[in-house]
N, C-alpha and C positions, 0 to 999 in steps of 0.2 A: 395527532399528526396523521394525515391521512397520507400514504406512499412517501413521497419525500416534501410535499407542501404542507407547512401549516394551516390548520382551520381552527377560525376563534369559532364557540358555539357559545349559545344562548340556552338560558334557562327556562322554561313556560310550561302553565299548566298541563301541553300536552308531553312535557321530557324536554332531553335536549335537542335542540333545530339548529342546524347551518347555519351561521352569520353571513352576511354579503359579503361578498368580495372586499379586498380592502386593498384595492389596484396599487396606489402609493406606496404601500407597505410592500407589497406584493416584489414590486417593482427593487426598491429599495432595500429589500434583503435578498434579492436575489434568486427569491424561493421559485422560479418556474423554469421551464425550459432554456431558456434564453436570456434569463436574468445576468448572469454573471457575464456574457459578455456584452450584452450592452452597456455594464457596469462599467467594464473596461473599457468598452469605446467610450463611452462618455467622459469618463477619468481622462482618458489621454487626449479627446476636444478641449477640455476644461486644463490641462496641462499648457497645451499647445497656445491656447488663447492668451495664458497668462505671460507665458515664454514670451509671444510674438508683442504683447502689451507691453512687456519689462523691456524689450528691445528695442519699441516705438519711444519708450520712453528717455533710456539711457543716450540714443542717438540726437534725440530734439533737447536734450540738456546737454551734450558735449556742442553740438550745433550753436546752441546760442551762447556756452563758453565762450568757444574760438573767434564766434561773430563780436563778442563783448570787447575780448581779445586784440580784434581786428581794429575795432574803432578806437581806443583806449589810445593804439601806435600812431 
């Protein structure tokens, strides 16, 4: 662990070397400056989409309820 980011290293005849970056991972645990809250912005886009989704959804099946409803009388 170098400061607060992890580093994966590699093994080679010359010792051990820095591995590359591993942006994804990077990204996804959160390990740099600004990881954790773009974690949470992203958390609460991905909240929000689902919300607004369940919402589009629950409204277009009560909608063709009432419509069924409506013809049925």
């Amino acid at each position: 662990m170098t400061g607060k980011a992890l580093q994966s290293l590699v093994v080679t005849r010359a010792g051990l070397q820095p591995n590359a970056t591993n942006w994804p991972r990077t990204l996804h645990g959160g390990n740099w400056h600004a990881g954790s809250a773009l974690n949470l912005l992203a958390s609460v886009l991905f909240a929000g989409l689902w919300l607004t989704g369940l919402l589009i959804w629950t409204r277009r099946k009560l909608w063709m309820r009432s419509r069924l409803r409506a013809q049925s009388t």
